[in-house]
C-alpha positions in Angstrom: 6.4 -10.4 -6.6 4.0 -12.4 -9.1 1.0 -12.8 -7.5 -1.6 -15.9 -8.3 -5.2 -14.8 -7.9 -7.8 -17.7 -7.2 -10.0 -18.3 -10.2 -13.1 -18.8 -7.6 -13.8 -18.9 -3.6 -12.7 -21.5 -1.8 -9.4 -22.4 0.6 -6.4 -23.4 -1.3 -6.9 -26.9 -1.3 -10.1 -26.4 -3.7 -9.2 -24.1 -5.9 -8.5 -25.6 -9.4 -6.8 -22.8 -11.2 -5.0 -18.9 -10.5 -4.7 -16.3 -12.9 -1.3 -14.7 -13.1 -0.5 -11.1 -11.9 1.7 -8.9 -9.8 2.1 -7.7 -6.8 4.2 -7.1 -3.8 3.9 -3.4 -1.6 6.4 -1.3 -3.3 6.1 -1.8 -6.9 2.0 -1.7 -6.1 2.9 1.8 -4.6 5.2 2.8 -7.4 2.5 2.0 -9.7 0.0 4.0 -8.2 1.8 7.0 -8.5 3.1 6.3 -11.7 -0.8 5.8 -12.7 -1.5 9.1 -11.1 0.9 11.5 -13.2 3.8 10.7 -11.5 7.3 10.0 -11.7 8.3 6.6 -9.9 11.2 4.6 -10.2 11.0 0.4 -8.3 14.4 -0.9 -7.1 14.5 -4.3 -6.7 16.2 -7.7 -7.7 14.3 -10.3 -9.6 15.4 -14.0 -11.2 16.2 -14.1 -14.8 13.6 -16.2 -15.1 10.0 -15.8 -16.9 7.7 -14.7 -13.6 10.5 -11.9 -13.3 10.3 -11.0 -16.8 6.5 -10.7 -16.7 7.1 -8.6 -13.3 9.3 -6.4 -15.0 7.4 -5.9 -18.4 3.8 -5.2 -16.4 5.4 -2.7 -13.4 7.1 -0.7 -16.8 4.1 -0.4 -18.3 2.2 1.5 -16.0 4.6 4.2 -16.3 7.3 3.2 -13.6 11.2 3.4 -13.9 12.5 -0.3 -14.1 16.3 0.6 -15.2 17.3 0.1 -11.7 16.2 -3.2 -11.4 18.7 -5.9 -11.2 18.8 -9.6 -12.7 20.0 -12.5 -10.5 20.6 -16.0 -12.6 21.1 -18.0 -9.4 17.7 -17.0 -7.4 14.1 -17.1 -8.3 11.8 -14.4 -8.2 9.1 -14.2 -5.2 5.8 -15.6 -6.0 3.0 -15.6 -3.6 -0.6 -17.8 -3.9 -3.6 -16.1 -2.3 -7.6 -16.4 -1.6 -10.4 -14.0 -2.1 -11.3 -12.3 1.5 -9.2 -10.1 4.1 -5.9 -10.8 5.2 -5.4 -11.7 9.1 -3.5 -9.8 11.4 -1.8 -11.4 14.1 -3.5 -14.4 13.8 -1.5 -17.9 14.4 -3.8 -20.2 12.5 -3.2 -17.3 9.1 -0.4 -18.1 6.8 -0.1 -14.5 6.5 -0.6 -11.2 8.0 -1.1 -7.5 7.3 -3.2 -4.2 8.4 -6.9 -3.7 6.9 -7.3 -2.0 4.2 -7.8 0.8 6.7 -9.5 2.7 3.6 -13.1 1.6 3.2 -16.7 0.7 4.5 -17.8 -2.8 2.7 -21.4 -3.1 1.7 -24.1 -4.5 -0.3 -25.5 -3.0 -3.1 -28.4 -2.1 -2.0 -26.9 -0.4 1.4 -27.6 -3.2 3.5 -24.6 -2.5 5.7 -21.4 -4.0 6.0 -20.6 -7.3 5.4 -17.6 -8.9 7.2 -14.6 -10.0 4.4 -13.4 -13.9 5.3 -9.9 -14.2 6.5 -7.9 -14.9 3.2 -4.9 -17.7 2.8 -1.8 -16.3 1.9 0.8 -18.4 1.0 4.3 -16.4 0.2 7.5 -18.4 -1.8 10.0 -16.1 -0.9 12.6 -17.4 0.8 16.3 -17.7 -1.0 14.6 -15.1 -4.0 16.2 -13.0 -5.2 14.9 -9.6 -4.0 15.9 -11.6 -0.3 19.4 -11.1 -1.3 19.5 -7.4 -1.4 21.6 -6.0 0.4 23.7 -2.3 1.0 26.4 -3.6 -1.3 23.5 -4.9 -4.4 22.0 -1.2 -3.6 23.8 1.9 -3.3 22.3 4.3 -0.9 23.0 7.4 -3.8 20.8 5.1 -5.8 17.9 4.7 -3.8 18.0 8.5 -2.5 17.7 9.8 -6.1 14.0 10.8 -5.6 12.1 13.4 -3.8 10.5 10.8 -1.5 12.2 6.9 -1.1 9.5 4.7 0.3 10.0 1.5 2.1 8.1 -1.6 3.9 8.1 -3.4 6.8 8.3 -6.6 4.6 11.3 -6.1 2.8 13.5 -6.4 6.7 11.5 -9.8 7.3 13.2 -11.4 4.1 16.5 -11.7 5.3 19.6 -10.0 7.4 21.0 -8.2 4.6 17.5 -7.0 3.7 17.5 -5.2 7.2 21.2 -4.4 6.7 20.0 -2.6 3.5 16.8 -0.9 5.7 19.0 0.6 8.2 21.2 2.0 5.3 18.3 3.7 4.0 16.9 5.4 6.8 20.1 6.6 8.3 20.2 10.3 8.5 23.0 11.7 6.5 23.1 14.7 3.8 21.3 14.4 0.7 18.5 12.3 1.8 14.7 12.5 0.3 11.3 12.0 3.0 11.4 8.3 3.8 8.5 7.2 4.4 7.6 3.8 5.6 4.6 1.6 6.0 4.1 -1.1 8.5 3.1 -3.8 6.7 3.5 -6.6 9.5 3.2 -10.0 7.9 2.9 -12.8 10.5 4.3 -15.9 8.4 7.3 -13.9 6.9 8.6 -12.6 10.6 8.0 -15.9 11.8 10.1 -17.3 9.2 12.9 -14.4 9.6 12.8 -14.8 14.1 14.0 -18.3 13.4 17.0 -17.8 11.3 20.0 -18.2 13.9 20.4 -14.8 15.9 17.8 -13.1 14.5 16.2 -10.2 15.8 12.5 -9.8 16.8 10.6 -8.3 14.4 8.4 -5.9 16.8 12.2 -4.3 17.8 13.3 -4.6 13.9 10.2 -2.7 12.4 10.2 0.1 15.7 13.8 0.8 15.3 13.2 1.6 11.4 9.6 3.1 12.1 11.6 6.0 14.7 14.0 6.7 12.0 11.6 7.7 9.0 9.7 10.7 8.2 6.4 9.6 7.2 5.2 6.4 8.6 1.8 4.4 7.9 0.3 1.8 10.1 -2.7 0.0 10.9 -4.6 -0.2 13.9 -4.8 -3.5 13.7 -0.9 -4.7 13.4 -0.1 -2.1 15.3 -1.8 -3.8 18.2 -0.5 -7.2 17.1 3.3 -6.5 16.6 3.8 -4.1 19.2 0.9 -4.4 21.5 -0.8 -0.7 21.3 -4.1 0.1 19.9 -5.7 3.4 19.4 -4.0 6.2 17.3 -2.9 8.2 20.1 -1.5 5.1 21.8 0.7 4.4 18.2 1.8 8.1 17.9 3.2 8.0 21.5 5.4 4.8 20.6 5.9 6.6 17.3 7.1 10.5 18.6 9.8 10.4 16.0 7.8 10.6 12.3 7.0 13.9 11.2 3.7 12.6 9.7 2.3 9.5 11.4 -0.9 8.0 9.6 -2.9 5.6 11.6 -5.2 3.7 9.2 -7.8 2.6 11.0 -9.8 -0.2 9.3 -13.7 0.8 7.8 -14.3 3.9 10.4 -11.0 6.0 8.1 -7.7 6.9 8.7 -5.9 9.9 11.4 -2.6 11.4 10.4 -0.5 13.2 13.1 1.3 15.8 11.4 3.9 17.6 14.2 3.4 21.6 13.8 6.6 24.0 13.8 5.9 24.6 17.7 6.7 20.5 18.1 2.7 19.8 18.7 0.7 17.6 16.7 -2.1 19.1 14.0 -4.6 16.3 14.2 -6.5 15.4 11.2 -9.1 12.4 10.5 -11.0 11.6 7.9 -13.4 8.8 7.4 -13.6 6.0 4.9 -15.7 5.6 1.5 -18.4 3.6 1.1 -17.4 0.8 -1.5 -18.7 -2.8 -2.7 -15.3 -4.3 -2.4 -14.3 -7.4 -4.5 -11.2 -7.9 -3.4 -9.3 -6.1 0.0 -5.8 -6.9 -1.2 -3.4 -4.6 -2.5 -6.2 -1.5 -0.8 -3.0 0.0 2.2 -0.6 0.5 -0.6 -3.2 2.4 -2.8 -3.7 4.4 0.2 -0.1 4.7 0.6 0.0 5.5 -2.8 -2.9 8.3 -2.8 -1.3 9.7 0.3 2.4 10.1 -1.0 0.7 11.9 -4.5 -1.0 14.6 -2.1 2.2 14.7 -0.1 4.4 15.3 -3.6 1.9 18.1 -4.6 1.8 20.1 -1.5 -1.4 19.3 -0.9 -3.3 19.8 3.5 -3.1 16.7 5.2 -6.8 16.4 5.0 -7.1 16.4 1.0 -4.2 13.7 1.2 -6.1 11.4 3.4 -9.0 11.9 1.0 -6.9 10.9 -2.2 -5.7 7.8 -0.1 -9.1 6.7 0.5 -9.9 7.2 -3.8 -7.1 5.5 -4.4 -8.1 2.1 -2.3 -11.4 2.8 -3.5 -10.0 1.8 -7.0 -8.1 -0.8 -6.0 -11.1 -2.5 -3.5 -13.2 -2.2 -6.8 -10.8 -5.0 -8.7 -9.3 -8.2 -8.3 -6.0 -7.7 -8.5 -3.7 -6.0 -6.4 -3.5 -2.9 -8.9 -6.5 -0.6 -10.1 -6.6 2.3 -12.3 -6.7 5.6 -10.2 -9.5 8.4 -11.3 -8.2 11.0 -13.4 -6.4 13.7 -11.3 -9.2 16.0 -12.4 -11.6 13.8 -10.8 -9.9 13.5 -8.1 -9.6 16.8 -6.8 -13.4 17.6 -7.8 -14.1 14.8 -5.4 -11.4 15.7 -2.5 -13.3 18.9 -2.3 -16.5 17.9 -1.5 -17.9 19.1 2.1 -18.2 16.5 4.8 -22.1 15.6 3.9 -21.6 14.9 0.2 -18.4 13.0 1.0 -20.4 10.9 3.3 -22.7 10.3 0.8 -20.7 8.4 -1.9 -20.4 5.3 -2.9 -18.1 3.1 -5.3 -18.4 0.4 -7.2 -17.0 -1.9 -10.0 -16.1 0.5 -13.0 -16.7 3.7 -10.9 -12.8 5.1 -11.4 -14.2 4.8 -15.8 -16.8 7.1 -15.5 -16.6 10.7 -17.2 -15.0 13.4 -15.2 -17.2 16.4 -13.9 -16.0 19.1 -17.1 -17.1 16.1 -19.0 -20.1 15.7 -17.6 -20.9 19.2 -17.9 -19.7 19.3 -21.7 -22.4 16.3 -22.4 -25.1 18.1 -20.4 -23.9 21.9 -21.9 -24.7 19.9 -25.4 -27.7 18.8 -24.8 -28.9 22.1 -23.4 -27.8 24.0 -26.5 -29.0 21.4 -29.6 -32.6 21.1 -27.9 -35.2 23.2 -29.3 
């Protein structure tokens, strides 16, 4: 989707102007990984009109696939109007919905503690867009199984019956298929749309049925508790036995993954949030998602995944937009392996992801100590 950022605070109403950028959960994931050395292809439909162009050119140049994207004349693209502060979850006076950030503690400057985000207005045109009107017959399974892992959201099901034709298609179990994974994503005003087309189907049953049938799923605590009633992580792994890897993100405290061992029990790992002074919360789960799914591609413990889903939000919290630049892979790491204490101890700001890596730290300093007298 194009996404229209409020120039300053204040509800919709009062806003005077947006600047123009883009968004939507799987092309911000494909991005991320794309960004962070890796190969990502987006599959989607947009409008032949200019806010799909612009989509198109911006996703490609971060690095990600766009050949498989497809051109509709007759329908629009998506385009979604939003305000600075948290999304609600679950809320019925929100226009929208979807899990914390899951990824971060928000705080002043000066470490003055957290300070509570306001509850953002999302306002989604979606309905009749072209990306709506996907469907298994506009996608070819062989298509979207063409990668090592296919990753999918609970939002694309909420656009339309043929969108959760095309889900079901994709998580069925048949040879040659990659790790699916899938994140929640519950967005209240999209599913409330979707429940009252004519014999719809809830979207708590909808999103369980294709949750059980991935490999990897993420959800929040939060819309966990508001779609399907359960809070806690153990409470969401037992109505989630299926995934091989569940990942309960679980707002400022950090995030648990489940991770089922070869003797069928669970290998429980958490790991808790990063400090950051956040400027904007949106766009932060699917930098997780995508820090996650990098660790997952390179082998990495559950552990060090976590921790390159947390740097990854980190960027994206730092930033306006929905899309940040990840640290360098480099950096990365050197921060992943930091012991408890001195990962408890950081804290990100505005810029944080442009400062020089550790071997170039240690060139500048190695420099110094050899051109003084």
């Amino acid at each position: 989707m194009v996404t229209f950022v409020p120039s300053r605070p204040g509800r919709l109403a009062d806003v005077p102007s947006f600047a123009r950028g883009i968004g939507g959960a799987e092309s911000n994931v494909a991005c991320g990984l794309a960004l962070a050395g890796h190969s990502a292809r987006w599959i989607s439909r947009v409008g032949t009109d200019g806010f799909g162009e612009h989509l198109v050119r911006e996703i490609a140049a971060t690095g990600v696939d766009t050949a498989y994207v497809q051109r509709d004349p007759y329908r629009p693209t998506g385009i979604y109007f939003r305000t600075a502060g948290e999304r609600a979850v679950g809320s019925e006076t929100a226009n929208s919905g979807t899990a914390n950030s899951g990824t971060a503690n928000s705080g002043t400057a000066d470490g003055g503690g957290d300070t509570a985000e306001p509850l953002a207005e999302v306002v989604y045109y979606r309905a009749g867009s072209a990306a709506a009107a996907m469907s298994p017959e506009l996608i070819p399974r062989e298509r979207a199984w063409s990668g090592r892992v296919l990753h999918l959201t609970g939002i694309t099901p909420a656009l339309s019956g043929d969108c959760r034709a095309l889900m079901r298609e994709l998580t069925v179990r048949a040879p040659g298929r990659p790790l699916v994974s899938f994140d929640l994503n519950y967005r209240v005003s999209l599913w409330r749309k979707g429940e009252a087309e004519q014999h719809a189907e809830p979207g708590a049953a909808v999103l369980l049925g294709l949750a059980r049938r991935c490999d990897l799923v993420f959800a929040g605590e939060d819309e966990a508790e508001a779609v399907w009633g359960v809070r806690g992580p153990e409470a969401i792994r037992a109505a989630l036995p299926e995934p091989e890897v569940l990942v309960v993100k679980q707002g400022g405290a950090g995030a648990t993954a489940f991770a089922r061992r070869p003797d069928g029990a669970d290998a429980i790992t958490f790991e808790p949030a990063l400090r950051v002074d956040v400027v904007a919360p949106v766009g932060a789960g699917d930098a997780f998602a995508a820090g996650f799914l990098s660790g997952t591609l390179r082998g990495l413990p559950v552990a060090e995944r976590l921790r390159h889903g947390h740097l990854m939000a980190a960027a994206v919290l730092t930033v306006p937009g929905d899309l940040g630049a990840p640290p360098s892979r480099e950096r990365a790491d050197h921060l992943v392996a930091l012991d408890a204490t001195r990962w408890g101890t950081l804290r990100f700001g505005p810029g944080w992801t442009d400062l020089p890596s550790p071997a170039e730290k240690w060139a500048e300093t190695a420099a110094v100590e050899v051109t003084d007298p």
